[in-house]
N, C-alpha and C positions, 0 to 999 in steps of 0.2 A: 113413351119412346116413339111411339108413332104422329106425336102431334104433332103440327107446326107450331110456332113459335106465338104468332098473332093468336091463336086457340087455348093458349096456357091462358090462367087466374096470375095472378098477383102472385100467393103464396108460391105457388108451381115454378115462374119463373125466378124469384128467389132461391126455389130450392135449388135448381139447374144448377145460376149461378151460384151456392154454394160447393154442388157437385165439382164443375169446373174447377174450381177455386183450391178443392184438395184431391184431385183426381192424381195428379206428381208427390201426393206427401210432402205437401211443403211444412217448413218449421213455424213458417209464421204466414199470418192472413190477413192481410188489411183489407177491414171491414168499413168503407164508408156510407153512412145512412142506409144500415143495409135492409132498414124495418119502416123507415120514414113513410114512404106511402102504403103502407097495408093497414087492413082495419085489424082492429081490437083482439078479435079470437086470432087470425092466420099470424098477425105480428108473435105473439104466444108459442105460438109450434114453429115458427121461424127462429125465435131465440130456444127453445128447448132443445131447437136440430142444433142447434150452435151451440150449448152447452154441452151436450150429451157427444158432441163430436169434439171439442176442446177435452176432455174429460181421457174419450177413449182412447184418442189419437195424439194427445197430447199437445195439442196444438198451445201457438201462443198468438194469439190478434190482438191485431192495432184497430180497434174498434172506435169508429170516430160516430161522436151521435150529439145530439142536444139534448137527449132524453136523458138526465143524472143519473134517474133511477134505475132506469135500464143498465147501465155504463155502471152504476154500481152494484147490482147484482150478476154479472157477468166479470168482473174486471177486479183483479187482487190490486191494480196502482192505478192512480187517477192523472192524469195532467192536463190542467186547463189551459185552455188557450185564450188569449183574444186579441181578432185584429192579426191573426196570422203568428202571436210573440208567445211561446209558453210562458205562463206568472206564476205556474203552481204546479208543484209535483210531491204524491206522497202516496204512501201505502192506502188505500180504498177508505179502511174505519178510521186510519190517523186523518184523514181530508176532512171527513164528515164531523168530523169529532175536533180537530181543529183547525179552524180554516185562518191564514195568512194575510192572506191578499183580497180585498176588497171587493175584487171583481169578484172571486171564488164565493165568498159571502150573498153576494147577489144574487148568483146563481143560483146557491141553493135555497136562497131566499122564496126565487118563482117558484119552485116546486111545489102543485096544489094540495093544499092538506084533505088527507084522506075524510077525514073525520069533518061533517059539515056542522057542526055543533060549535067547533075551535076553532078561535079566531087569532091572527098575530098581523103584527104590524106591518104591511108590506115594504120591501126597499126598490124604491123608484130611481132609477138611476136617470136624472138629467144631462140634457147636454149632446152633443153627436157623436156619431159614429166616426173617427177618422179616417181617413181615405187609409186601406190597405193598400192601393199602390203608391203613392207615395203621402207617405208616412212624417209626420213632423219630427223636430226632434224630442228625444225625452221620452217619457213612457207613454205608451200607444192607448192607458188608459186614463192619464193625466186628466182631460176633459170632462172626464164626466165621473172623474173622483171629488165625494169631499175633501178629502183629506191632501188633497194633491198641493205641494207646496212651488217653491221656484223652480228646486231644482230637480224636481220629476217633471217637470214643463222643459227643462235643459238637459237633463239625461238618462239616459236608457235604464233603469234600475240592473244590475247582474245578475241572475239567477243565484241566489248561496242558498246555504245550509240552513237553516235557523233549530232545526232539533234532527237527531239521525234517521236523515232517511228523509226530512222534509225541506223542499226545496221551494224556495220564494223570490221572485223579484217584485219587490217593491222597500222602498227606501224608508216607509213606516213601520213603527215598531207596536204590533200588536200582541205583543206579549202578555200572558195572563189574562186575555179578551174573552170574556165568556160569555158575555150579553153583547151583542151587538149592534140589540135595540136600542143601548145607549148612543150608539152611532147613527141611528135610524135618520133619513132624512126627512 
């Protein structure tokens, strides 16, 4: 209480800013990269303060992170982004368990396996990044999709339905996909 601000740790000012954040009881808390620069132990008791306050206070965050793993131990629904466009939205264990969209595949493709003994195929994704300010037409991840045909190069894929509760934009149908090593590039 008595610090200044230049004298806090990392975790400290983290925690502040969570203080501030629910000092009004608010219903919901957008969280952006709120763990990205702390090390290893403080990131831990940063997220523990955040679940143990989600918990008691009932809160609901918009938790924005790159870190899946985090995002999925904190988070009952997931939605991927990329490039600014959601491509994927579903309940936490239906995302991980089946994934839609190619980008979302990727994703959790990089996730380092814990176990240094297993090995799997990595998916390298080719190709650029499209400019998020201005955007081509067609699906923003067209580029550096295999699977990308004409007319995801011509149009925005819609977000729909594809099972309850799981939402997908992209124009390929990967239904019944369970290996998608078979897709591997």
């Amino acid at each position: 209480m008595k610090a200044y601000p230049h004298t806090l740790s990392g975790g400290q000012k983290q925690s502040v800013g969570i203080a501030r954040s629910i000092a009004l009881n608010p219903k919901l808390v957008v969280a952006d990269e709120p763990i990205s620069a702390l090390d290893a132990s403080v990131r831990a008791s940063v997220l523990n303060l955040l679940k143990d306050l989600q918990e008691e206070k009932n809160l609901t965050y918009l938790f924005i992170s790159h870190d899946i793993r985090v995002v999925k131990w904190l988070s009952s629904h997931i939605a991927v982004m990329y490039v600014g466009k959601l491509v994927e939205y579903a309940e936490t264990e239906e995302l991980f368990q089946h994934r839609y969209h190619p980008y979302t595949e990727a994703l959790l493709n990089a996730v380092p396996i814990e176990d240094p003994t297993e090995r799997r195929k990595r998916k390298i994704l080719l190709g650029e990044v499209p400019s998020p300010v201005d955007p081509k037409p067609g699906c923003r991840f067209a580029p550096r999709c295999e699977f990308a045909t004409d007319r995801c190069r011509q149009e925005d894929p819609p977000l729909t339905e594809r099972k309850p509760g799981h939402f997908v934009a992209c124009f390929a149908d990967f239904e019944g996909v369970t290996e998608w090593d078979a897709y591997t590039v």
